[in-house]
Wavefront OBJ file of the C-alpha trace (Angstrom):
o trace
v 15.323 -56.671 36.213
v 12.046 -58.317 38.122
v 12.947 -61.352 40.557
v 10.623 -63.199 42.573
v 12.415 -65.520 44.880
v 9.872 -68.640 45.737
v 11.561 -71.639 47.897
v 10.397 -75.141 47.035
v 10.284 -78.129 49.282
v 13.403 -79.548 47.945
v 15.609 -77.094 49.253
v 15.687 -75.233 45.604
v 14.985 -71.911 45.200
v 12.925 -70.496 42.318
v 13.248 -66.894 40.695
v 10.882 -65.665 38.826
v 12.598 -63.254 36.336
v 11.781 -60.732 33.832
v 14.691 -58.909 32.031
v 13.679 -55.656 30.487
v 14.126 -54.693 26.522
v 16.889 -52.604 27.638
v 18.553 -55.828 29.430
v 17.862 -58.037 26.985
v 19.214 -55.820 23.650
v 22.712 -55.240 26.186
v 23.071 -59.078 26.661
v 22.291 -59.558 22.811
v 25.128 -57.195 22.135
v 27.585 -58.612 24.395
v 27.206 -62.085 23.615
v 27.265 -61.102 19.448
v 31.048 -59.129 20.687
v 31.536 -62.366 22.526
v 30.667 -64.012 19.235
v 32.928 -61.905 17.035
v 36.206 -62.329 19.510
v 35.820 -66.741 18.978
v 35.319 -66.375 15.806
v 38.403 -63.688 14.920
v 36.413 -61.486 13.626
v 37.921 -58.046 14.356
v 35.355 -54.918 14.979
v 35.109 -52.606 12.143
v 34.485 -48.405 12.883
v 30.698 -47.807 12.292
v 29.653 -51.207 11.518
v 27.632 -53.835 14.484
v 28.900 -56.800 14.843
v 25.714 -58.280 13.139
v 26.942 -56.175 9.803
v 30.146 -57.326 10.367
v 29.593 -61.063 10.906
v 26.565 -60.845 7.601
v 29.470 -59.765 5.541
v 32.167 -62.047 6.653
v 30.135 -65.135 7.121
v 26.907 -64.619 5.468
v 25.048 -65.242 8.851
v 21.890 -63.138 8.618
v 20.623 -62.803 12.317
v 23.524 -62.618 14.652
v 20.755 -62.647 17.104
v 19.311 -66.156 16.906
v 22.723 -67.857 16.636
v 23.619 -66.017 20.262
v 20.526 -65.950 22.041
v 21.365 -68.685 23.655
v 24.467 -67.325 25.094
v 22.601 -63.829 25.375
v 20.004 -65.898 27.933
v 22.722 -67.123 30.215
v 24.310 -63.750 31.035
v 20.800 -62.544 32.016
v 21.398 -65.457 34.877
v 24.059 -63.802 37.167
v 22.287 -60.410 37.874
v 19.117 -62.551 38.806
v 21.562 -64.737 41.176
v 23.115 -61.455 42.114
v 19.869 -59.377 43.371
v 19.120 -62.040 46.108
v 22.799 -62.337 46.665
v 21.957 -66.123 45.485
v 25.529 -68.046 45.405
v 24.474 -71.127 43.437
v 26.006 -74.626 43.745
v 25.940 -74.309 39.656
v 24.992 -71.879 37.539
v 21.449 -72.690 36.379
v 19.462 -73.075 33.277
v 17.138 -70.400 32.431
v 13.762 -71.758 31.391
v 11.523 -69.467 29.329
v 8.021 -70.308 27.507
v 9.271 -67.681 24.676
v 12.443 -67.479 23.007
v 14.261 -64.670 23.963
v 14.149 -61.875 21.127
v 15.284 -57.901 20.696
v 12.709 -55.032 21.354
v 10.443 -57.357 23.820
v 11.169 -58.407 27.400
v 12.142 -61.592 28.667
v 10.210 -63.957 31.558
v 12.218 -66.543 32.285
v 12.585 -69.036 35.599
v 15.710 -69.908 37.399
v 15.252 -73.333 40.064
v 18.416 -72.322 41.521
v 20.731 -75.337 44.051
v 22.103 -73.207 46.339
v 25.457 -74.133 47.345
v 25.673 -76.249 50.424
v 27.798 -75.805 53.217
v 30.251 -78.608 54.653
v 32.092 -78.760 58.118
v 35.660 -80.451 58.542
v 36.250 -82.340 61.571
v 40.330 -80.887 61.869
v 40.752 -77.088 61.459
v 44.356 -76.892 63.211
v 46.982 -75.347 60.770
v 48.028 -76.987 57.534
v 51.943 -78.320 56.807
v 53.214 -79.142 53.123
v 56.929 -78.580 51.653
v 57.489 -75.884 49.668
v 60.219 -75.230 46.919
v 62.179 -71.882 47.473
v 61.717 -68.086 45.683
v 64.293 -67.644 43.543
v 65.254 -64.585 41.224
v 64.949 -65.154 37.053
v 68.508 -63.709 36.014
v 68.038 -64.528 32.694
v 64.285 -62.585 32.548
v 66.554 -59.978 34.219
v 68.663 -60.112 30.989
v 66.338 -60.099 28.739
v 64.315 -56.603 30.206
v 68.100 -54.989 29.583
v 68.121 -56.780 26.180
v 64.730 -54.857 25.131
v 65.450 -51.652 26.741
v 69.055 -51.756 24.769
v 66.806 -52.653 21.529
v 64.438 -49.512 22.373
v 68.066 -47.233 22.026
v 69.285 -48.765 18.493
v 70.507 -46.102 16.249
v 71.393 -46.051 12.691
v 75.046 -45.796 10.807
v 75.905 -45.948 6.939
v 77.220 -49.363 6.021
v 78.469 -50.772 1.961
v 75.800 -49.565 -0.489
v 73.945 -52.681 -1.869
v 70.618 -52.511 -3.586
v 67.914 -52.690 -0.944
v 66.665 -56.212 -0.091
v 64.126 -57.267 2.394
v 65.500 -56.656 6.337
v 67.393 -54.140 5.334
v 67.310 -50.760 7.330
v 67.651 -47.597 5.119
v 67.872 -43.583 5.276
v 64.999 -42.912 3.071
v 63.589 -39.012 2.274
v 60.036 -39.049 1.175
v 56.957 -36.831 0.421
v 53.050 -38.378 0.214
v 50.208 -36.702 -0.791
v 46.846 -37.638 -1.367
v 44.670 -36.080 -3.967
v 47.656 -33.563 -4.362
v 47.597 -32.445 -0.326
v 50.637 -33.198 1.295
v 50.479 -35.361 4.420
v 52.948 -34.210 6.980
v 53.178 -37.745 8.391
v 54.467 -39.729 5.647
v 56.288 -37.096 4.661
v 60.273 -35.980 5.927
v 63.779 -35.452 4.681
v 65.217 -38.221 6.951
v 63.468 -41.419 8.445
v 65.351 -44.269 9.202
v 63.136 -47.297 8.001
v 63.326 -50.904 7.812
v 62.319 -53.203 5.181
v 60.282 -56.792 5.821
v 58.525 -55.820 9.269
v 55.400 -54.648 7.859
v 54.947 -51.115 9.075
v 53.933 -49.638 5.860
v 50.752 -51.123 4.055
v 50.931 -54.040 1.888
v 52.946 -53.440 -1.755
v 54.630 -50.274 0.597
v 58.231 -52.038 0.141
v 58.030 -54.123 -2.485
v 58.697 -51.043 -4.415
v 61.485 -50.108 -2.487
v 63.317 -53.404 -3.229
v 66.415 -52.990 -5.700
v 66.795 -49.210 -5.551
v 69.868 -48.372 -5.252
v 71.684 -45.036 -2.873
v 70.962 -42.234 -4.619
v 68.031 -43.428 -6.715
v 64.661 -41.913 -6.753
v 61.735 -43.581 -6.558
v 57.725 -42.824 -6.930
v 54.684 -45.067 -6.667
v 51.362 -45.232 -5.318
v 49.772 -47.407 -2.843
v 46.593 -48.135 -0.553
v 46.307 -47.253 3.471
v 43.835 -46.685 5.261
v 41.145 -43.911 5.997
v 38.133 -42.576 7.285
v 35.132 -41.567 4.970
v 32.658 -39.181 5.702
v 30.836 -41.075 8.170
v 33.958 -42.142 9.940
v 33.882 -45.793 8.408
v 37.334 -47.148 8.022
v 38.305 -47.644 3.974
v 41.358 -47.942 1.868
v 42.452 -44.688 0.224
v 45.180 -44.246 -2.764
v 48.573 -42.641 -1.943
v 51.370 -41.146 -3.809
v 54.680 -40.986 -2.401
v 58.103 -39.822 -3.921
v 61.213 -42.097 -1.912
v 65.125 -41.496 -1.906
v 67.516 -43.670 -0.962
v 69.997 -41.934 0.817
v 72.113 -44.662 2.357
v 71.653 -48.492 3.241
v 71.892 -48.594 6.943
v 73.513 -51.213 9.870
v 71.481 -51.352 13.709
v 74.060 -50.105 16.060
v 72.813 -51.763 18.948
v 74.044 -50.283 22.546
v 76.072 -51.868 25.419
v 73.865 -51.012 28.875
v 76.872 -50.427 31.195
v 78.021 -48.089 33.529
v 78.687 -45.062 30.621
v 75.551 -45.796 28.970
v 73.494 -45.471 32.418
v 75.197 -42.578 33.017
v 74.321 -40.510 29.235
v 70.647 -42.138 29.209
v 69.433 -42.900 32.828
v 71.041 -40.515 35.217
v 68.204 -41.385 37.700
v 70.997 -44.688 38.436
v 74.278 -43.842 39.859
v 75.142 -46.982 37.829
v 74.237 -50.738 35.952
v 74.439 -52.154 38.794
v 71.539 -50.151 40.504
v 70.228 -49.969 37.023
v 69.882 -54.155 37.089
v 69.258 -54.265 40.792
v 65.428 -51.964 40.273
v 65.021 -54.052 37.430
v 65.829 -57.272 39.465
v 63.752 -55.946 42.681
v 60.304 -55.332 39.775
v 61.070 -58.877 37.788
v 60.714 -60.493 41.990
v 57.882 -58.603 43.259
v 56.374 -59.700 39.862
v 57.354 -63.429 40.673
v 56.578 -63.539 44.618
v 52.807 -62.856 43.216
v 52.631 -66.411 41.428
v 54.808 -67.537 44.239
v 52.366 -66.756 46.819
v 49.606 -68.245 44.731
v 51.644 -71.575 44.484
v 51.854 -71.748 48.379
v 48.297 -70.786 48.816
v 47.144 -73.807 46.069
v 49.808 -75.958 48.091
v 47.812 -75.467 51.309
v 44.381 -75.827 49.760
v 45.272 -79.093 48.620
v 46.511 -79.836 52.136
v 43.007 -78.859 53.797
v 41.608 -80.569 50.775
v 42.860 -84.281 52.815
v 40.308 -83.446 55.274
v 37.245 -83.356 53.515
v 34.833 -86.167 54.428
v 31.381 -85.356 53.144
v 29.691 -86.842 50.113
v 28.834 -83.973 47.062
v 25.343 -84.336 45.792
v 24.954 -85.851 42.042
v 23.339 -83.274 41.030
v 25.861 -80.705 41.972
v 28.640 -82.786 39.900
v 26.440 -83.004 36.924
v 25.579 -79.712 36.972
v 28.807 -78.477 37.520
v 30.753 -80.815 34.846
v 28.104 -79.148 31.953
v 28.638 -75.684 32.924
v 32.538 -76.656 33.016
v 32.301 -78.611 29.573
v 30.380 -75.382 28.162
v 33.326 -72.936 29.220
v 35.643 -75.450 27.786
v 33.875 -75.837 24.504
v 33.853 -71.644 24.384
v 37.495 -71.992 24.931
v 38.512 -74.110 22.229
v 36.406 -72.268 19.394
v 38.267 -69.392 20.797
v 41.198 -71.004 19.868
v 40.367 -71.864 16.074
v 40.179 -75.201 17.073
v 36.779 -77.699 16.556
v 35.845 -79.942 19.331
v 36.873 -82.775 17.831
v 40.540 -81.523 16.946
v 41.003 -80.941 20.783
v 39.485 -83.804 22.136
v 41.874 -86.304 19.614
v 44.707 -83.911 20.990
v 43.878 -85.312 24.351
v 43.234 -88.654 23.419
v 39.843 -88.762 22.821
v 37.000 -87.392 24.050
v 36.068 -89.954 27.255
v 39.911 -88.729 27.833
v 38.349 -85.328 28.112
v 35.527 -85.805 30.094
v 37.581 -88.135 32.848
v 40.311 -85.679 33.492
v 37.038 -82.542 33.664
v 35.604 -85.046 36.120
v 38.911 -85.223 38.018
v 39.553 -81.439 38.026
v 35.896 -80.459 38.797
v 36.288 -82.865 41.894
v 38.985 -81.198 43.313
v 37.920 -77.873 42.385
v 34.656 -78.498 44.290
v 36.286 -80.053 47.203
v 38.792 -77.242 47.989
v 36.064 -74.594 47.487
v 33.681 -76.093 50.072
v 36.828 -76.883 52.582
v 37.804 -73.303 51.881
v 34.169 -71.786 52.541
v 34.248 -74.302 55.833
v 37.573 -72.622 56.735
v 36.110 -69.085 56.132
v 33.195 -69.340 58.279
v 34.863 -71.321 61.285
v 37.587 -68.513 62.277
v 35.028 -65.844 61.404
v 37.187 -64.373 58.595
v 36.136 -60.996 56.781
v 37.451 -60.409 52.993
v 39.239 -56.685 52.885
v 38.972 -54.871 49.028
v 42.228 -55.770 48.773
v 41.082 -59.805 48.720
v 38.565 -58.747 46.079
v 41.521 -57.175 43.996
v 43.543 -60.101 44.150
v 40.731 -62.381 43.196
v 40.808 -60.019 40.088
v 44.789 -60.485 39.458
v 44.085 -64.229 39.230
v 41.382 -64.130 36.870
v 43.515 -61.440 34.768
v 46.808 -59.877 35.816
v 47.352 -57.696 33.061
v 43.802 -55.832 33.860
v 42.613 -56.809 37.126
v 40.561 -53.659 37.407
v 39.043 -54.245 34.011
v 37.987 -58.152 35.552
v 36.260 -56.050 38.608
v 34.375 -53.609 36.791
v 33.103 -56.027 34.311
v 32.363 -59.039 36.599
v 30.014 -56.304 38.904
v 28.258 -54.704 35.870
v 27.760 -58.134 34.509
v 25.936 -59.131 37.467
v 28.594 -61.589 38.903
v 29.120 -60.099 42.611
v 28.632 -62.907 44.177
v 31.250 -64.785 42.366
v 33.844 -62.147 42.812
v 32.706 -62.360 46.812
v 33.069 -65.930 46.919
v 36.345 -65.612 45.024
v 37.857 -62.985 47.368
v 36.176 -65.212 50.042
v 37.944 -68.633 49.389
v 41.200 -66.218 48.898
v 41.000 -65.249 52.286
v 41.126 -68.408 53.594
v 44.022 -69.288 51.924
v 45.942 -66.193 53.068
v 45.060 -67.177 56.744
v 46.222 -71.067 55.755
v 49.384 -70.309 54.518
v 49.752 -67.052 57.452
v 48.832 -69.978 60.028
v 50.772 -72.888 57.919
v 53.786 -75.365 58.637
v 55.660 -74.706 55.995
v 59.011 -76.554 55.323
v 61.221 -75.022 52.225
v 62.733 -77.718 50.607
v 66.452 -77.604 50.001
v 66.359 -79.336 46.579
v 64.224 -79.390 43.900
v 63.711 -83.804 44.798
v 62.747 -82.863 48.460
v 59.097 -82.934 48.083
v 58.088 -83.686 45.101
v 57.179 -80.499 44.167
v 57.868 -78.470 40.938
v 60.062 -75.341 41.003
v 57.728 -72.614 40.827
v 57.593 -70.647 37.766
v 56.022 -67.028 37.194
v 52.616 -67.316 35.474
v 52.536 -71.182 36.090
l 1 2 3 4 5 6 7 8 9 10 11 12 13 14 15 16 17 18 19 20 21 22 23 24 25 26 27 28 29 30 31 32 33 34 35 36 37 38 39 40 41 42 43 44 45 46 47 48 49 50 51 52 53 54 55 56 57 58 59 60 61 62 63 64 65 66 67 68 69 70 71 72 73 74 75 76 77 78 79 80 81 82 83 84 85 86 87 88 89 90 91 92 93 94 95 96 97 98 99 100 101 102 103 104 105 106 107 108 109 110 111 112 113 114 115 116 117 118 119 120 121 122 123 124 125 126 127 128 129 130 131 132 133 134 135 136 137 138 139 140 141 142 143 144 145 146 147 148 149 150 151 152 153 154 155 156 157 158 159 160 161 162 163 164 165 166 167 168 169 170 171 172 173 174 175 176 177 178 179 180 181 182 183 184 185 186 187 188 189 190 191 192 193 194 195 196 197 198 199 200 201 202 203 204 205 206 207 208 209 210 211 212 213 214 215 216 217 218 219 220 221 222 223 224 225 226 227 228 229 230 231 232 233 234 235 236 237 238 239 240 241 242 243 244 245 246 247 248 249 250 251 252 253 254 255 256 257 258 259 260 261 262 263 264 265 266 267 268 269 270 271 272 273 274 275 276 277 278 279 280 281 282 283 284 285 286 287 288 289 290 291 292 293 294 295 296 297 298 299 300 301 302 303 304 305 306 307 308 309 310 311 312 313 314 315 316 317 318 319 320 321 322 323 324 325 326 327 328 329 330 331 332 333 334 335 336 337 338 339 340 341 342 343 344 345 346 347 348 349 350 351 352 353 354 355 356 357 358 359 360 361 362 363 364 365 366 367 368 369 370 371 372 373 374 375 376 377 378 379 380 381 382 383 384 385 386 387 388 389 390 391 392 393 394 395 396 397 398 399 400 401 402 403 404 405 406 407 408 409 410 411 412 413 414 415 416 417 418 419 420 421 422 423 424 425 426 427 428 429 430 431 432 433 434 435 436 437 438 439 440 441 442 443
């Protein structure tokens, strides 16, 4: 990518930019998966998403619908190679539609963001509720790991309904060749959770112990060309017994046969109890840190440009609206959910107001004490944008382009670390004692 960086007398800056085929045909492809994912549409082996979506939907050129969206991710790697950190992300601006197989000249007048000062940088105070364990999550990680041992015993013979578990032998081939899989003299199996292919135990309903049973039906495969289709199977069933879950009791005996690692349930619950609170001090962290931006938030006394509200409100109404057709929702269903759509846009203006305001106190912060982000800031700035794959959120937001933003994330999260490290902090004795809600894990 090409980027000429030209300041104006307005205190803009404009980029010049010219994305390559290459660039172009990779955002084109991104924003048609992008496309796919809000729309449900799940990927299919050896077939593009534009195949995909043509079949499904009968849209013939993926591309126009997204190019649009295709254009915008072009925007952060142009912000990114002047290390640009915009007050909102810009409009692109191009004389040509942007199209596969041909490069892309577009221009970028870029706001960047502005920097406030606060007149009171002493340490912050606010009331905090106290950590507490989850007992009952605690219960319920011993509940699934006593599910994971279940084992099978012979109960009253009945003829098989749906839910029941049974002792089943059974042999499958297909086109005469046996598949070793599907096929066994004893498999415990239960009927209703849909683990066989649709029709699979419908034809096992009503047999009875003893009885034999064979039928065809359709699972999937992989033709020639390693495209997923639906190929015929034969299988040959008997019922051997009907079956009852014999679900363990975790205690001290149990520990002892299956986890030997634990001298007993008690140290057994206690590692499970010490994971379920590291788990839960990360969200409670991130409450205290939110608890003393808001604080430093009071001091803010400087006026934030029009231009950077409206400009910030469309790019946050854009997200939204990609949010709620990710949802299977229309715009107009969520907006009467929330009580109309002026509803909407007031409590967007309310958020986006204190959103700016404890970003720019936050960057204020940063820069007065001189404060350097560490690689483990930039990993926790991940966590909060995913926790399940922070590493994933890194790696994608730097090949996308989006640097900055992950430096100004880890940035701002630095300054909340040293708030909260520097902070007044009173732990409240009751749940009434400052108004503040219990904290919750992934609240």
């Amino acid at each position: 990518m090409k980027v000429v960086k030209k300041k104006t007398d307005n205190g803009h800056v404009l980029l010049d930019v010219t994305a390559s085929t290459a660039e172009v045909s990779q955002a084109l492809n991104q924003a048609s998966e992008q496309f796919c994912v809000q729309m449900n549409i799940q990927p299919v082996r050896g077939k593009t998403p534009a195949e995909i979506v043509s079949e499904r939907l009968g849209i013939k050129d993926l591309d126009t619908v997204v190019s649009e969206q295709a254009a915008q991710m072009l925007v952060p790697p142009a912000l990114d190679k002047h290390n640009l950190i915009p007050a909102f992300q810009p409009q692109p601006k191009a004389a040509m539609p942007l199209r596969r197989g041909r490069a892309f000249q577009y221009t970028l007048d870029v706001l960047p963001k502005p920097s406030f000062e606060l007149d009171d940088y002493s340490p912050v105070k606010f009331t905090a509720q106290p950590f507490t364990s989850d007992e009952e999550e605690v219960d319920r990680q011993i509940s699934q790991l006593a599910q994971q041992y279940i084992t099978f015993a012979a109960t009253e013979p009945h003829p098989v309904q749906k839910g029941d578990s049974i002792l089943i032998s059974m042999r499958t081939t297909k086109d005469g060749v046996e598949i070793p899989g599907l096929t066994t003299n004893s498999r415990s199996y239960t009927t209703g959770l849909d683990l066989m292919p649709v029709g699979f135990d419908d034809n096992l309903f009503g047999m009875e112990v003893g009885e034999t049973r064979t039928f065809t039906f359709e699972g999937p495969g992989l033709d020639e060309n390693m495209n997923e289709i639906m190929e015929e199977y034969e299988t040959t069933i008997t019922l051997k017994e009907v079956q009852k879950e014999i679900v363990p009791i975790i205690n001290d005996e149990w520990v002892s046969k299956n986890m030997p690692m634990y001298s007993s349930y008690e140290e057994l619950r206690a590692k499970i109890s010490e994971r379920v609170d590291k788990e839960r001090m990360n969200y409670y962290e991130d409450y205290k840190r939110n608890l003393a931006a808001s604080e430093l938030a009071k001091r803010f006394t400087g006026s934030i440009p029009d231009e950077i509200y409206e400009g910030s409100m469309a790019e946050e109404q854009r997200q939204l609206r990609q949010q709620v057709a990710s949802s299977g929702k229309s715009w107009e269903q969520f907006c009467n959910e929330q009580g109309g759509e002026q509803q909407v846009g007031m409590m967007l203006m309310v958020a986006m107001r204190q959103k700016l305001v404890q970003g720019f106190c936050l960057d204020a912060y940063y820069r007065h004490y001189g404060l350097s982000y560490t690689e483990q800031d930039l990993d926790d700035a991940c966590f909060q944008l995913n926790p399940r794959n922070p590493h994933g959120v890194r790696v994608q937001m730097e090949r996308n382009g989006l640097g900055f933003a992950l430096r100004e994330a880890a940035e701002r999260l630095r300054a909340c670390k040293h708030l909260v490290e520097h902070a007044d902090i009173k732990i409240a004795e009751t749940s009434g004692d400052s108004g503040q809600p219990t904290v919750v894990a992934g609240s």
